[in-house]
N, C-alpha and C positions, 0 to 999 in steps of 0.2 A: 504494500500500500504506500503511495506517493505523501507523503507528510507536506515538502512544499516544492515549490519549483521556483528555480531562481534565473533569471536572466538578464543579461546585463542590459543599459540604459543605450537603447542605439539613437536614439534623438541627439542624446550628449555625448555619442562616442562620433557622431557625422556633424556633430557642432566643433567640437575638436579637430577632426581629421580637415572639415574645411578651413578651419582657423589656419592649422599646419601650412596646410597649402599656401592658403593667402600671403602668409609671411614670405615661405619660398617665392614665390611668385614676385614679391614684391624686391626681394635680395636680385631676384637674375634680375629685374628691371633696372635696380640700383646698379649692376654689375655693368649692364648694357649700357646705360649713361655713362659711368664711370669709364668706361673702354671708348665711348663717343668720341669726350672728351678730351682723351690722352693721347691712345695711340689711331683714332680715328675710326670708320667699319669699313674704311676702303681695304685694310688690312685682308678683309674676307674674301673682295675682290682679286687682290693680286693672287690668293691663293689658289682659289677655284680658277682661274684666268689659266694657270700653270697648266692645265687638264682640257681646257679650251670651255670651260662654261661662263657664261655673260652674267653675274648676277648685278642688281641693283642694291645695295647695304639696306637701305630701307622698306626696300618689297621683300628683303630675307627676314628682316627683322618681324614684319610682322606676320610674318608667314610661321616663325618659329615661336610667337606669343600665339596663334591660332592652333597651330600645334601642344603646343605645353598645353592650352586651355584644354583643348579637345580626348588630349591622354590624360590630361586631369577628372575631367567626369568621367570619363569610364572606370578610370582605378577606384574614384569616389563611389561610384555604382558598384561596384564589384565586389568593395571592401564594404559594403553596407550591406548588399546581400548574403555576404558571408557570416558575419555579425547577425543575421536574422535567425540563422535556425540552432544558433548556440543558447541550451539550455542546461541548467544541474540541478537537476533532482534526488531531495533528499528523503529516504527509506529509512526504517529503521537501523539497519545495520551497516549501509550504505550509499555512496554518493554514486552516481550516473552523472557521467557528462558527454552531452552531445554536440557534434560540432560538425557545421557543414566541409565537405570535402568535393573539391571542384565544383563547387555550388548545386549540384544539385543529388550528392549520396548525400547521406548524413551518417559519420562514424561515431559509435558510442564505445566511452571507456570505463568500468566498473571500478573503484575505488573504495577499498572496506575501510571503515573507520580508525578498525584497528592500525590501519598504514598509514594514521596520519597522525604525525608525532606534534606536530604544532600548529596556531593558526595566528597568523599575524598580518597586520594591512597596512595600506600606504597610501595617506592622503595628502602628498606633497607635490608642491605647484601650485600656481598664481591658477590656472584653469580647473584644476580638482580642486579646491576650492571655490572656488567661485561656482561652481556648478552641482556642488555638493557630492561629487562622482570621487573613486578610486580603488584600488587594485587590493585582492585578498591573495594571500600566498599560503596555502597548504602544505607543511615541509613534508614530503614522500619518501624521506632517507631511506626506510625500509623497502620500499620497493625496486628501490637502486637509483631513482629519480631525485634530482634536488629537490624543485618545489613544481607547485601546481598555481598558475597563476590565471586566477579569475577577475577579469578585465572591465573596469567601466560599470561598478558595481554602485548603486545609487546604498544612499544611508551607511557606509564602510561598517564602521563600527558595531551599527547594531546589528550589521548581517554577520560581521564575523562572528559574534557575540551569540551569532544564533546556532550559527554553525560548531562551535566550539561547545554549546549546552548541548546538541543532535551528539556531537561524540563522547559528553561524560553518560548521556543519557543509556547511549550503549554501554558503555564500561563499568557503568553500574549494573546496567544487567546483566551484562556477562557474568561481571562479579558473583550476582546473588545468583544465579543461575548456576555455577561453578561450587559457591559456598551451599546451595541443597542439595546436590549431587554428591559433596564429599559427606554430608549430613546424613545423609540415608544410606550409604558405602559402611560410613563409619555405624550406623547401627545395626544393619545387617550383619558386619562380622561380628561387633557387641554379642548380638541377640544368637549367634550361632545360627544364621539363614544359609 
C-alpha cells in the first residue's frame, strides 16, 4: 500500500532551468559585444573566407542567437518532460522511485529503508530560496551507492522530516517484530515445545 507519493516541483524546477539559460544567454551576448569591440566579427570572416565561404558578421551573428534560442527550447522541453514522470513512492518498508528514460519508458528503482543510512537536505542558493524549492540526499552506502539525490523538492525540511519518520517507523517495526519472534523462540524452548 502506497502511504505517499512524492514529486518534485516542475513549475520551479522550469522557473530555474529558464532563469539558467537567460543568464547564459545573456554572458554569450556580453561575450559577443565584448569580441565586437576589441578584436572586431570581421575576424569570423577572414576565417570562413580561408575555405571560400562569404559570410556577413552580422547575418552570422544572428543567425547563431536564432540558433542558441531554438536548441534552447527544445532542451527546455525535453528537460521538462523528463522531470514529468519522476515520482517516489513511499511503502511501508520501502521507497520506489520512478524516472523517465528517453522520455517515454519509465524505469523504476526499489530502495528498502533498511539501505538508507541517512537523510539530509540542501536548501542553499539565492533561487532555492527564494522559491522555497531544494535537494534531499538519501546516503545509500550500503548498497554500494553514495547518495540518492531527490531534486526540486518543495517544503525540504519537512519532507525530509517525513521521510526520515517513514524509516524509524520501519525500524521500529522491524525491531518489535524481531523482539516477538525471539519472545516466543525463547518460551518455547523454556516450556520444553
Amino acid at each position: 500500500m502506497v502511504g505517499r507519493v512524492l514529486k518534485p516541483n516542475i513549475k520551479k524546477m522550469f522557473l530555474i532551468n529558464i532563469l539558467k539559460v537567460f543568464f547564459a544567454a545573456l554572458l554569450i551576448i556580453f561575450l559577443i559585444v565584448i569580441m565586437h569591440f576589441t578584436a572586431g566579427l570581421d575576424v569570423f570572416t577572414e576565417i570562413f573566407a580561408i575555405f571560400g565561404i562569404i559570410i556577413e558578421p552580422l547575418v552570422a551573428v544572428v543567425w547563431f542567437v536564432i540558433a542558441v534560442f531554438v536548441i534552447t527550447i527544445i532542451l527546455l522541453l525535453i528537460n521538462y518532460l523528463s522531470f514529468l514522470n519522476i515520482r517516489y513512492e513511499f511503502y511501508d518498508n520501502h521507497l520506489t522511485i520512478y524516472k523517465s528514460m528517453l522520455l517515454i519508458f519509465t524505469n523504476s528503482k526499489e530502495i528498502h529503508y533498511k539501505n538508507i543510512s541517512k537523510v539530509t537536505f540542501d536548501k542553499k542558493g539565492f533561487l532555492n530560496e527564494l522559491l522555497d524549492t531544494g535537494t534531499i540526499y538519501l546516503d545509500l552506502s550500503s548498497m554500494g551507492e553514495d547518495n540518492l539525490s531527490l531534486e526540486f523538492m518543495d517544503e525540504v525540511s519537512q519532507t525530509a522530516e517525513f521521510i526520515q519518520s517513514a524509516i524509524r517507523a520501519y525500524l521500529a517495526r522491524t525491531q518489535a517484530e524481531y523482539t516477538e519472534k525471539y519472545r516466543i523462540n525463547d518460551l518455547l524452548d523454556k516450556g520444553g515445545l
